[in-house]
C-alpha positions as a Markdown table, in Angstrom:
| # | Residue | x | y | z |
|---|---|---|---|---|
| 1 | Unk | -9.0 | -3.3 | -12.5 |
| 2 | Unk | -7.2 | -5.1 | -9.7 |
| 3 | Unk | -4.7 | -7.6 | -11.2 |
| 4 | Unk | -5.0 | -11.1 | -9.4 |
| 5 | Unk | -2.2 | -14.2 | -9.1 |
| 6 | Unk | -3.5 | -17.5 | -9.3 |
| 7 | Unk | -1.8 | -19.8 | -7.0 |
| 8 | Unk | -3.6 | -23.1 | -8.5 |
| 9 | Unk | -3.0 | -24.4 | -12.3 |
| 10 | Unk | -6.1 | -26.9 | -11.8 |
| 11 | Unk | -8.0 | -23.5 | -11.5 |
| 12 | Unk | -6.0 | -22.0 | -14.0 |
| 13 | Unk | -8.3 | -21.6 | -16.8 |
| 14 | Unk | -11.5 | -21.1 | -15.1 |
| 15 | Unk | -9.9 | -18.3 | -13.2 |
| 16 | Unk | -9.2 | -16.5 | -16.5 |
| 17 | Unk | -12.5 | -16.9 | -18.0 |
| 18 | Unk | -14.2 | -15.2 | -14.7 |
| 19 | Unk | -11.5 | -12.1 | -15.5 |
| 20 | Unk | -12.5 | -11.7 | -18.3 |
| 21 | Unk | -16.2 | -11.7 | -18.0 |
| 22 | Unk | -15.5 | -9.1 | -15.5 |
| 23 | Unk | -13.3 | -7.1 | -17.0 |
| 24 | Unk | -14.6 | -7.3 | -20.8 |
| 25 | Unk | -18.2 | -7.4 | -20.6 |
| 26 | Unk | -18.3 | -4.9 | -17.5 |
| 27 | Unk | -20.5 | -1.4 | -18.6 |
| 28 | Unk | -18.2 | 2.0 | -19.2 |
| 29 | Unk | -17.2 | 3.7 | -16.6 |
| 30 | Unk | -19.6 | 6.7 | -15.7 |
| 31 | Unk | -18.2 | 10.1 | -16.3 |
| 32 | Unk | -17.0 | 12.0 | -13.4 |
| 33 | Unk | -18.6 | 15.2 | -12.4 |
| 34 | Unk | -16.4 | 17.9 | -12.6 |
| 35 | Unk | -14.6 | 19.5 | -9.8 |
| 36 | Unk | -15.4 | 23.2 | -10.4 |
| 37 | Unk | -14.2 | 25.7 | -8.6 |
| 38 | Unk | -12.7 | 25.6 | -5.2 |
| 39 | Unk | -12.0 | 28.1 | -2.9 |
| 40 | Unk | -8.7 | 27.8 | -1.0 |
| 41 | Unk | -8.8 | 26.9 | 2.4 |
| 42 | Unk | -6.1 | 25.3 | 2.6 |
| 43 | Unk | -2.5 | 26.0 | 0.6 |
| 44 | Unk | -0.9 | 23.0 | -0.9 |
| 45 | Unk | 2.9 | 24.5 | -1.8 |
| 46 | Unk | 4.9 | 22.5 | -4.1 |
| 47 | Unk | 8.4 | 21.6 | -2.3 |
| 48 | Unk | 10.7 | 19.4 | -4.6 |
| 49 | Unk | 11.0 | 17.0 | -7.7 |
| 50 | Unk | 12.6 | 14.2 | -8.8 |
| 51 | Unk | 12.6 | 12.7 | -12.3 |
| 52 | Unk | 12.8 | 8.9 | -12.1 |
| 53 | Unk | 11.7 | 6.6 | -14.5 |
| 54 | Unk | 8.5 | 5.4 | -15.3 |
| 55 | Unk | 6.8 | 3.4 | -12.6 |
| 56 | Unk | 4.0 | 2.0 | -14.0 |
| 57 | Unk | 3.2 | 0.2 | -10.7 |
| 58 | Unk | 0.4 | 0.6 | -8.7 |
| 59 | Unk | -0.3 | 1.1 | -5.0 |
| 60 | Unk | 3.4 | 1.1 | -4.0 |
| 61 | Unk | 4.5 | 1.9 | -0.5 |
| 62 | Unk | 6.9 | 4.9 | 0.0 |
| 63 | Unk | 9.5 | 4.0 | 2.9 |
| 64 | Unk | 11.0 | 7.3 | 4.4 |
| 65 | Unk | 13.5 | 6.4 | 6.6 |
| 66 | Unk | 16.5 | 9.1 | 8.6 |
| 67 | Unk | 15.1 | 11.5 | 6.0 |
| 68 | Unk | 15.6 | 9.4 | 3.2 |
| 69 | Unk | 12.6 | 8.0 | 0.3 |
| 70 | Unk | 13.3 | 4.9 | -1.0 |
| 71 | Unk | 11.7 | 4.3 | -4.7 |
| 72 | Unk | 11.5 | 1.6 | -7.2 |
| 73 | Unk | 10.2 | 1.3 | -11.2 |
| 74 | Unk | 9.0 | -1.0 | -13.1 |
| 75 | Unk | 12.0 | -1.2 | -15.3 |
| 76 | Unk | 14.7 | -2.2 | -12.7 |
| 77 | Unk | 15.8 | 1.2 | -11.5 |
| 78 | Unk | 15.8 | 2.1 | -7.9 |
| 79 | Unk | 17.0 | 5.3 | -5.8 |
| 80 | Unk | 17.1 | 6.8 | -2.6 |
| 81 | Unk | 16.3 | 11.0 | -2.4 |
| 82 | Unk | 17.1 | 12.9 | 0.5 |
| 83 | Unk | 13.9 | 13.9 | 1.7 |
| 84 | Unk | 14.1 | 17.4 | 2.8 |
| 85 | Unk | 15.2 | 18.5 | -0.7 |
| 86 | Unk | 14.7 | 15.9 | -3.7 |
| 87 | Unk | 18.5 | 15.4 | -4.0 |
| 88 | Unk | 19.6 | 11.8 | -5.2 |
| 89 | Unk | 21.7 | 10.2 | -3.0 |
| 90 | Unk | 22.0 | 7.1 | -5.2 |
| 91 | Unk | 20.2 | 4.8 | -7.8 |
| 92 | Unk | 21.5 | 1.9 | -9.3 |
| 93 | Unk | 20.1 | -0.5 | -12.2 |
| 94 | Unk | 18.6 | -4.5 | -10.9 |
| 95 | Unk | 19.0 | -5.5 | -14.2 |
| 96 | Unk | 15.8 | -6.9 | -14.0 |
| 97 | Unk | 12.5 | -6.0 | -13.8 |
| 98 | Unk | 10.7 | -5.4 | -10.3 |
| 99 | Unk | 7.1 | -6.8 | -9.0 |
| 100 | Unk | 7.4 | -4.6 | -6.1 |
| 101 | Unk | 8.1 | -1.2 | -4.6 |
| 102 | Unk | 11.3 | -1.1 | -1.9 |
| 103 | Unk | 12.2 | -2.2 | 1.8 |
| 104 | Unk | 14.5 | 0.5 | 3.2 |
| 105 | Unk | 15.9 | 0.8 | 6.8 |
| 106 | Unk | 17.8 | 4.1 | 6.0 |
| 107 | Unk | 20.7 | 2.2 | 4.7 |
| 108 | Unk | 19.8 | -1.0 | 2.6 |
| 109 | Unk | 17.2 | -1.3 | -0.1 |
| 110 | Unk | 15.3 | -4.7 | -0.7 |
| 111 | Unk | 13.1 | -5.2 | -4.3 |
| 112 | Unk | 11.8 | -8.2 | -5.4 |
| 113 | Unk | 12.2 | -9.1 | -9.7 |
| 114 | Unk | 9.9 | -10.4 | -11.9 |
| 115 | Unk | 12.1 | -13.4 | -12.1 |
| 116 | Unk | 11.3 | -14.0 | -7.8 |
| 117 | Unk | 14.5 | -12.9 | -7.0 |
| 118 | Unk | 15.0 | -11.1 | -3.9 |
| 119 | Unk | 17.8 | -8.1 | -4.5 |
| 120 | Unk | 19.4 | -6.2 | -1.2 |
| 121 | Unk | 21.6 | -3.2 | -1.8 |
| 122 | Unk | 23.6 | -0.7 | 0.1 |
| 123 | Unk | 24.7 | 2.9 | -1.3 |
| 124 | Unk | 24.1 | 1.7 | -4.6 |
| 125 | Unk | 25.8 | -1.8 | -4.1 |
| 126 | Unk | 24.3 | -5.5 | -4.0 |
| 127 | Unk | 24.8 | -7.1 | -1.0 |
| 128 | Unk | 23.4 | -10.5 | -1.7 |
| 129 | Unk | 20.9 | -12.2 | -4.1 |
| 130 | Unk | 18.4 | -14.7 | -3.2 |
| 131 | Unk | 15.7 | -16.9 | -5.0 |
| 132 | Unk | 12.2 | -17.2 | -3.7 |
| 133 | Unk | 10.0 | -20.3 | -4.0 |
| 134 | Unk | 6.7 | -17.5 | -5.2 |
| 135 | Unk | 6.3 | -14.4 | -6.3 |
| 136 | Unk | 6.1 | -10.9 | -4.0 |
| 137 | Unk | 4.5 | -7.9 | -4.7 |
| 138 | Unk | 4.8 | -6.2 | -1.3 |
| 139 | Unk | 7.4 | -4.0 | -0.6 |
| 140 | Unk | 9.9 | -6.2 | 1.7 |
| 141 | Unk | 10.1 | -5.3 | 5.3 |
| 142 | Unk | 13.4 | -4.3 | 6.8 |
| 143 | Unk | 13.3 | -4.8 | 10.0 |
| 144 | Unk | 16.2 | -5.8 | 13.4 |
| 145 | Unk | 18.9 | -6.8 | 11.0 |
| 146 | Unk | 16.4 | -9.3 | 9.2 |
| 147 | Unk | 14.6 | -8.7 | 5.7 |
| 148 | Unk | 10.7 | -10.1 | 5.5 |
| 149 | Unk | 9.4 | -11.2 | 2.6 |
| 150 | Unk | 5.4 | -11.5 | 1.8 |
| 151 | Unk | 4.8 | -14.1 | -0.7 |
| 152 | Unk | 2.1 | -15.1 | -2.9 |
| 153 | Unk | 1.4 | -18.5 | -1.7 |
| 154 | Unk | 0.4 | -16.7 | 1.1 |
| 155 | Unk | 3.5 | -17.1 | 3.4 |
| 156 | Unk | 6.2 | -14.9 | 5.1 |
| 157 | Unk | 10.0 | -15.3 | 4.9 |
| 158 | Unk | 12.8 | -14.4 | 6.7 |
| 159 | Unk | 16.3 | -13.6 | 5.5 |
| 160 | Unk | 19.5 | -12.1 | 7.5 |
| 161 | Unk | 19.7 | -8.4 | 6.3 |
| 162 | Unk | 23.8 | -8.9 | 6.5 |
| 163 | Unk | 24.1 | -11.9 | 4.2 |
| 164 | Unk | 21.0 | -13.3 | 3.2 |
| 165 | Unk | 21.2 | -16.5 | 4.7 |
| 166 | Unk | 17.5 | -18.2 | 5.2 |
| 167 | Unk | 16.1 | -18.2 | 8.9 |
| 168 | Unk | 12.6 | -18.9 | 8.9 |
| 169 | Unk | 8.9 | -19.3 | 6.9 |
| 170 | Unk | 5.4 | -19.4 | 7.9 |
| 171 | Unk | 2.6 | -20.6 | 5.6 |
| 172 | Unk | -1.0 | -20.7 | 5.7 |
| 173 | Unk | -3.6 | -22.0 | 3.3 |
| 174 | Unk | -5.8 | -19.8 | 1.7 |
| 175 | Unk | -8.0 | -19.2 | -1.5 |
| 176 | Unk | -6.1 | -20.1 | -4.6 |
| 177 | Unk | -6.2 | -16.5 | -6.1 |
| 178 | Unk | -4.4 | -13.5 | -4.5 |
| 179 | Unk | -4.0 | -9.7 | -5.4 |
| 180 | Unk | -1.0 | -8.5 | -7.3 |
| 181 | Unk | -1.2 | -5.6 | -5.1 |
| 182 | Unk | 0.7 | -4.3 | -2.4 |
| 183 | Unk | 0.1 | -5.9 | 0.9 |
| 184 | Unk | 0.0 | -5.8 | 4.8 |
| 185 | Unk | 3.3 | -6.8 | 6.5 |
| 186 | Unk | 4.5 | -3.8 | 9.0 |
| 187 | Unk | 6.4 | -3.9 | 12.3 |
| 188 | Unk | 4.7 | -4.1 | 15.7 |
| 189 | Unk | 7.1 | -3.7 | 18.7 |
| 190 | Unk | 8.6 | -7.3 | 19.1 |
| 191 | Unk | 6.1 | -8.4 | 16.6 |
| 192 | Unk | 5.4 | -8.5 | 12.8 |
| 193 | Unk | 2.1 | -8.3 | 11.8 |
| 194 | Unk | 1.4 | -9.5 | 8.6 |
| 195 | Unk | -1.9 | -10.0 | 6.3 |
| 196 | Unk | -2.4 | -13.4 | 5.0 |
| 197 | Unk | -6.2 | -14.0 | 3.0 |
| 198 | Unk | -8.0 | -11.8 | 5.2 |
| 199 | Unk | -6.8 | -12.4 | 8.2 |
| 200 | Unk | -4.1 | -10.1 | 10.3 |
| 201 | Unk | -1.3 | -12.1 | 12.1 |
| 202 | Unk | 1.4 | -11.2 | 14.3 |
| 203 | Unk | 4.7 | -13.4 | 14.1 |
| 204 | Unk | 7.4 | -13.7 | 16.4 |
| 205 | Unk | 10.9 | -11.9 | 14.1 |
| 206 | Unk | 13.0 | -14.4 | 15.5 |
| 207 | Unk | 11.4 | -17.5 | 14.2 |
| 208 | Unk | 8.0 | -17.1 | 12.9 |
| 209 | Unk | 5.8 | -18.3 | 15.6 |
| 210 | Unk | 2.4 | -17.1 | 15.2 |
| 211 | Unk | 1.4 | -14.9 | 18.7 |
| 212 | Unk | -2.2 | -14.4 | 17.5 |
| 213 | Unk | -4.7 | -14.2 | 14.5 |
| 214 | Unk | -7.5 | -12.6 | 13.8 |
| 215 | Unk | -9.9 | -12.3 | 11.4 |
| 216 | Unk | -10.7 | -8.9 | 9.4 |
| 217 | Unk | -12.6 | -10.9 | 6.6 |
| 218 | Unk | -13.9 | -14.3 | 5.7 |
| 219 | Unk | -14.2 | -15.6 | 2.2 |
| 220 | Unk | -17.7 | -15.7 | 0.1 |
| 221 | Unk | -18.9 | -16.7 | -2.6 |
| 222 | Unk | -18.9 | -19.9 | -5.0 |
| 223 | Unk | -16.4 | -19.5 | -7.2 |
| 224 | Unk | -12.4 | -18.6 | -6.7 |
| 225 | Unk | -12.8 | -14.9 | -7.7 |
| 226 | Unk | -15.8 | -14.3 | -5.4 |
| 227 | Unk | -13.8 | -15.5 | -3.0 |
| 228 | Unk | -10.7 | -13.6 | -3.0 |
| 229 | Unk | -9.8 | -11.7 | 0.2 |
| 230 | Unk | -6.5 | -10.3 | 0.6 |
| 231 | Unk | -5.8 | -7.3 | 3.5 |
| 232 | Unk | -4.2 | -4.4 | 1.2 |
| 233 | Unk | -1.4 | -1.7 | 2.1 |
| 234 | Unk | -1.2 | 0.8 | 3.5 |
| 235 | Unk | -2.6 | 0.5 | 6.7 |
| 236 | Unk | -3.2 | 3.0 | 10.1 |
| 237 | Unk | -1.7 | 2.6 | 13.7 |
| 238 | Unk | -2.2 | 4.7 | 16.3 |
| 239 | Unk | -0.7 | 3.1 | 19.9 |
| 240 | Unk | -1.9 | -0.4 | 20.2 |
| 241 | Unk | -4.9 | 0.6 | 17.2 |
| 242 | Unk | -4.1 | -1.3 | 13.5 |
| 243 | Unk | -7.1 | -0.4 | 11.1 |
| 244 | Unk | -6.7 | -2.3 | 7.9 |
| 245 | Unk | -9.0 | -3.1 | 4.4 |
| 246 | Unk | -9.5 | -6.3 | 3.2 |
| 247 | Unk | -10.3 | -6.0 | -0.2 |
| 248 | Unk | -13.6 | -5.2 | -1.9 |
| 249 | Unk | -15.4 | -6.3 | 1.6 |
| 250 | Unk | -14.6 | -5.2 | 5.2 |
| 251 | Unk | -12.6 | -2.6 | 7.2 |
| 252 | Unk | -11.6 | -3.0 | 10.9 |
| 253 | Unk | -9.4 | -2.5 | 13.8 |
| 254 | Unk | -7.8 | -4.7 | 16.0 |
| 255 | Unk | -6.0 | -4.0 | 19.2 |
| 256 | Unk | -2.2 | -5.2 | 18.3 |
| 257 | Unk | -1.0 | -5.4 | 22.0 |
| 258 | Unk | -3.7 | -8.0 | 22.7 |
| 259 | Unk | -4.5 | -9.7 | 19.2 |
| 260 | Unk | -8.3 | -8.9 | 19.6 |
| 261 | Unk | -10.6 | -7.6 | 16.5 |
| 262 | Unk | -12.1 | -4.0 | 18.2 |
| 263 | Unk | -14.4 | -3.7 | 15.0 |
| 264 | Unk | -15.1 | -4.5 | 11.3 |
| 265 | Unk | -17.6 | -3.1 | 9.0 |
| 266 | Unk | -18.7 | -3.5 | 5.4 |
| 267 | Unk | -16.6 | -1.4 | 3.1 |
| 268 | Unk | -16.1 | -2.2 | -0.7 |
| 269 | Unk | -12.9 | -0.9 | -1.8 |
| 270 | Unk | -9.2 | -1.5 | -3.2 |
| 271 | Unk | -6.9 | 0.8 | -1.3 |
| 272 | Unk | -5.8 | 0.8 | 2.0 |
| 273 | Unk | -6.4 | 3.2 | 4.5 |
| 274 | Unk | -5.1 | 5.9 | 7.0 |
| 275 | Unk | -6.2 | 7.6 | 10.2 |
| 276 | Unk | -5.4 | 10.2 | 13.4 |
| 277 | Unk | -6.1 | 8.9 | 16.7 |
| 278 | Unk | -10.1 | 10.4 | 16.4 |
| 279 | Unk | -10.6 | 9.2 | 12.1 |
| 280 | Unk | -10.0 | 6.2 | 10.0 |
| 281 | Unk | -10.5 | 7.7 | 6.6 |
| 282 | Unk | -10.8 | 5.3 | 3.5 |
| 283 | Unk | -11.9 | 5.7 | -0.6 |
| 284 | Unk | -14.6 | 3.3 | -2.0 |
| 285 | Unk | -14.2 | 2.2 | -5.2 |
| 286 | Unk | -16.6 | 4.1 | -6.4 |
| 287 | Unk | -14.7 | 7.2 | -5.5 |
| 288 | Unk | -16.6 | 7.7 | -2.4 |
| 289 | Unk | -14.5 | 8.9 | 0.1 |
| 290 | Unk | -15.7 | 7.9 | 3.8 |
| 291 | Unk | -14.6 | 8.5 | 7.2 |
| 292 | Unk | -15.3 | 6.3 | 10.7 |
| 293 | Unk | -14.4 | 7.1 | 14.3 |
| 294 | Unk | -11.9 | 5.1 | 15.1 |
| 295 | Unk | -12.7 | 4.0 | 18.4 |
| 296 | Unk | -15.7 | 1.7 | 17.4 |
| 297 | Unk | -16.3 | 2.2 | 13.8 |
| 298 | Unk | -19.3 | 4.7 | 13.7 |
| 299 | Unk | -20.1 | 6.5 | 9.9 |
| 300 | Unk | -18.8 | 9.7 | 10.7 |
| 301 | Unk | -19.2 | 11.4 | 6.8 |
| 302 | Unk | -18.6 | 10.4 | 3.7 |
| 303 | Unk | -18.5 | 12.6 | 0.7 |
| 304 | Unk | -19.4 | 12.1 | -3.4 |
| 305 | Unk | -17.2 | 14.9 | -4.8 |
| 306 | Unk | -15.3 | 12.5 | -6.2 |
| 307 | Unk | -17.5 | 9.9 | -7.3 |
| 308 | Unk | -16.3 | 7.6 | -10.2 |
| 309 | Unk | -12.9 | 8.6 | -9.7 |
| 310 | Unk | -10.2 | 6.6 | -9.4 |
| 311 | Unk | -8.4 | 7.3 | -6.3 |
| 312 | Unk | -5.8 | 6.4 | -4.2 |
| 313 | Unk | -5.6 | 5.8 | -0.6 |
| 314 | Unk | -5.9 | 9.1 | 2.1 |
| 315 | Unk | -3.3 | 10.5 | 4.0 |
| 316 | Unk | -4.4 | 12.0 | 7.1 |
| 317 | Unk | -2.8 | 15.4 | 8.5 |
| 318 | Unk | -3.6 | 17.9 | 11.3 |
| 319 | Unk | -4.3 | 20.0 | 8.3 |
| 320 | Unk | -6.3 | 17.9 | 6.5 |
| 321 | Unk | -7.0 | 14.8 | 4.3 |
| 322 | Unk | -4.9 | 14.6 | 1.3 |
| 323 | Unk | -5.6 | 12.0 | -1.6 |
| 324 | Unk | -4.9 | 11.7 | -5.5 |
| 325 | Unk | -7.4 | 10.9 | -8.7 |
| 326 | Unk | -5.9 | 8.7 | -11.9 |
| 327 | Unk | -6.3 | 12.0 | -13.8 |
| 328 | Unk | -3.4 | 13.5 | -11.3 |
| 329 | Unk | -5.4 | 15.6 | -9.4 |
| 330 | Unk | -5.0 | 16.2 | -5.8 |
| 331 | Unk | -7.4 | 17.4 | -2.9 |
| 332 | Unk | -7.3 | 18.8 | 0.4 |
| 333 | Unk | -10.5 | 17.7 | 1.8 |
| 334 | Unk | -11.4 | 19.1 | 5.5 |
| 335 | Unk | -10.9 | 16.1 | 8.5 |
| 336 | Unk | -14.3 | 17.3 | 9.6 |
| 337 | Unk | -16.9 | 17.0 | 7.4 |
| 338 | Unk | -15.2 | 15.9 | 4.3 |
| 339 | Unk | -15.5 | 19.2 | 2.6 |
| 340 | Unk | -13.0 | 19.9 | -0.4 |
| 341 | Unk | -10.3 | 23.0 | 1.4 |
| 342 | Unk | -8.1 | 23.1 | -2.6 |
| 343 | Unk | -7.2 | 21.1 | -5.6 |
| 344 | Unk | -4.3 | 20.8 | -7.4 |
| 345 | Unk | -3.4 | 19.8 | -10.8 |
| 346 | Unk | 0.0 | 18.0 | -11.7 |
| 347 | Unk | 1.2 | 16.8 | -14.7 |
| 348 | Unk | 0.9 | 13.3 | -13.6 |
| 349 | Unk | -1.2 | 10.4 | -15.9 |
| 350 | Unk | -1.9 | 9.0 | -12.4 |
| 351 | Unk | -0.1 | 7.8 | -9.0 |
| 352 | Unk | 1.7 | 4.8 | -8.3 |
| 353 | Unk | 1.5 | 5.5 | -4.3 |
| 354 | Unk | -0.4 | 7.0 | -1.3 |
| 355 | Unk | 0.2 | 10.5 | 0.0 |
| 356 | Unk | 3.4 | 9.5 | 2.2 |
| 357 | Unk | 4.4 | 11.7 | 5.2 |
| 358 | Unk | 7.9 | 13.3 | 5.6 |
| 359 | Unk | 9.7 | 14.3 | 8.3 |
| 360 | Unk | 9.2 | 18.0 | 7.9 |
| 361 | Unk | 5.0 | 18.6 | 7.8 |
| 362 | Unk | 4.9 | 17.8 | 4.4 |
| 363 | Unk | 4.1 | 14.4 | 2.0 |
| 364 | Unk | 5.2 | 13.2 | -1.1 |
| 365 | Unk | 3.4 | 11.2 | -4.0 |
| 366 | Unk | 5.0 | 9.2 | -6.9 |
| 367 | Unk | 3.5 | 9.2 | -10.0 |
| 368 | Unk | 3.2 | 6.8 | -12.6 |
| 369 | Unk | 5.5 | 8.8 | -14.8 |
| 370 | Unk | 8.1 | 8.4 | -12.8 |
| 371 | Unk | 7.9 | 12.1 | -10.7 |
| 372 | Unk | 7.7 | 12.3 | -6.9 |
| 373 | Unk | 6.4 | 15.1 | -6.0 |
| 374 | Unk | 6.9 | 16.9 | -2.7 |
| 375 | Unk | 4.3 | 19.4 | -1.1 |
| 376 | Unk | 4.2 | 21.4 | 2.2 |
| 377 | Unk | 1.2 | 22.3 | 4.0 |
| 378 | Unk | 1.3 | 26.0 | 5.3 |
């Protein structure tokens, strides 16, 4: 289950009491069908490893930067591994421990501690140390000499990369409860777009104006769980197209360049998403995995192989659609129809990110035992 953040102490309690009625008296989980066979259509070839520690974080982005993958752990320990062979470049030790995954623009290295301490390094150095008034747990955006910062009082910060010093914050009001999950804050030409509630926003980098905003979700409901939306990483752009979940109840697109929704549909999931310039492919939670044209949101399959299964968000490749299961599975499954093309076992308990792409063809995973993993697609 989805960890949430409550933002509200009046709330507090009744907040926790909704949890758990959800999370204790839910039914078991249904059992899985099994895979069976598959016939190989598609070779996935193991490339590299590297051992790190244990994550135990979920849904963390993987920044690959001038051929270099930036990773954190829950324990404080952060690296960057040349990408075309698994080599460490460097790691070094917060001293803390870390409520989310790494900012990386091929040189520094952002993390956020439990303690809402924002962290920049450089080959293994700290650069500068700075408090935050709320907690993050989105990977930091590094970004024109600048660090971005999503809180969880539903506001972006800006920091100078070089020294830290503070240059700007936008805040909006939203629902008191929020996801302690990874969310939306990506680049956009001379733009940041960033997710705040359910709603996408694009903010001018140099001082935080707000360009446009736009709606992928509204809250529902009559209570503060109910209404939780939050928009959830990672997210697809092709051109001027940004196709993005909001959790549990919508996906859409909106055309960046001119801040206008192209279209939203229902969709109940937790992961974000990914797409080609044809498919927006995303995972239900109920292990449904279900694609949409891209251009105006029309069902174009879905598939129930992997019903019940936990699984993370797709990565979408000229060869095919790659995802991962909490068992540490992962498919091949065909762009087309959604039909399974091979499956592969690792020794994974689960994965703590999305299928990332690298430079060469390939992807790599991390898992939540602290291995990334990369594969090549012949």
């Amino acid at each position: 289950m989805t960890m949430l953040r409550h933002t509200s102490l009046r709330q507090a309690l009744g907040a926790m009491v909704m949890v758990c009625l959800v999370a204790c008296g839910s039914p078991p989980k249904p059992t899985p069908a099994a895979i069976g066979d598959v016939k190989v259509q598609q070779p996935l070839t193991p490339a590299w490893s590297f051992k790190f520690s244990s994550v135990n974080q979920l849904n963390q982005s993987l920044p690959v930067v001038n051929d270099k993958v930036a990773i954190a752990a829950a324990d404080g320990a952060v690296a960057v591994v040349n990408a075309s062979n698994g080599k460490l470049a460097w790691k070094y030790e917060v001293g803390n421990r870390l409520q989310s995954g790494a900012g990386f623009n091929g040189e520094q290295l952002a993390v956020v501690t439990v303690s809402n301490e924002l962290v920049v390094l450089n080959e293994g150095k700290v650069l500068w140390r700075k408090r935050l008034k709320a907690q993050s747990y989105t990977n930091p955006l590094m970004a024109g000499g600048r660090v971005f910062v999503l809180l969880a009082d539903r506001s972006v910060t800006a920091f100078d990369a070089t020294d830290g010093q503070f240059l700007w914050t936008q805040q909006r009001t939203g629902e008191p409860l929020v996801l302690k999950q990874n969310g939306v804050l990506v680049p956009f030409q001379n733009a940041l777009i960033a997710g705040l509630g359910g709603r996408l926003i694009a903010l001018n980098p140099d001082n935080g104006q707000i360009f446009w905003d736009v709606a992928i979700a509204n809250p529902r409901g009559v209570n503060d769980l109910e209404r939780l939306v939050d928009l959830v990483a990672p997210v697809s752009r092709v051109n001027n197209s940004l196709c993005v979940r909001a959790f549990q109840a919508q996906v859409g697109c909106v055309d960046v360049a001119r801040g206008a929704l192209m279209w939203n549909r229902a969709s109940v999931g937790v992961q974000g998403m990914d797409g080609d310039a044809k498919l927006l492919v995303g995972t239900e939670s109920n292990g449904v995995v279900r694609a949409w044209t891209r251009a105006g949101g029309e069902r174009a399959w879905d598939t129930e192989r992997f019903k019940y299964r936990e699984l993370t968000a797709p990565l979408v490749t000229p060869k095919g659609v790659i995802l991962g299961d909490e068992g540490g599975g992962l498919y091949v499954l065909s762009a087309t129809d959604g039909a399974l093309l091979n499956r592969v076992q690792t020794s994974s308990y689960g994965f703590a990110s999305a299928p990332t792409p690298l430079p060469n063809g390939g992807f790599v995973i991390l898992t939540r035992n602290g291995q990334l993993l990369a594969y090549q697609l012949p």
